[in-house]
C-alpha positions, 0 to 999 in steps of 0.5 A, spaced: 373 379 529 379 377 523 372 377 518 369 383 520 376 387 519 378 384 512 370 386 510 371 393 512 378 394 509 375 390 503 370 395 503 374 400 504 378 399 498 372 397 494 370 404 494 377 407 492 378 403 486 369 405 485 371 412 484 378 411 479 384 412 485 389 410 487 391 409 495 397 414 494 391 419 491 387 419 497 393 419 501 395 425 498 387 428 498 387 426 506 394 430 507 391 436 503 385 436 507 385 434 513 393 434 515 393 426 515 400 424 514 402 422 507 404 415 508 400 409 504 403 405 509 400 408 514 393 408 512 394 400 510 396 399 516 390 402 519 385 398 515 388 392 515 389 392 523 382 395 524 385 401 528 380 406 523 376 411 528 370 413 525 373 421 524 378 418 520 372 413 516 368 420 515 374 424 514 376 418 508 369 419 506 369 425 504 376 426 501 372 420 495 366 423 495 362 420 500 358 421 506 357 416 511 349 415 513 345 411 518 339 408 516 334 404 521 334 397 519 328 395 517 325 389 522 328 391 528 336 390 529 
């Protein structure tokens, strides 16, 4: 589960640096959109627990940008 955890948060934070922000920028574009709070504290916390809801995901993605797609697998699972 450790594993799993620090790749989503490495991804996670591989994305924010990919598009030029900062932590505290994106903190500030969750706040602003989305009523998060505005602690990187928290947001950190998150990622490093692996306690991120998949709204939270979505809402994150979208404050960078993205959107979050699910593809089928190509040879079953």
């Amino acid at each position: 589960m450790k594993n799993k955890t620090e790749n989503c948060r490495n991804e996670i934070k591989s994305y924010i640096t990919r598009e030029g922000l900062t932590m505290t920028e994106v903190v500030e574009k969750l706040a602003d959109e989305h009523g998060w709070s505005e602690s990187v504290p928290n947001l950190s916390g998150k990622l490093r627990r692996g306690s991120l809801r998949y709204t939270e995901a979505v809402e994150l993605a979208d404050v960078m940008g993205y959107d979050i797609v699910w593809q089928k697998r190509r040879g079953g699972r």
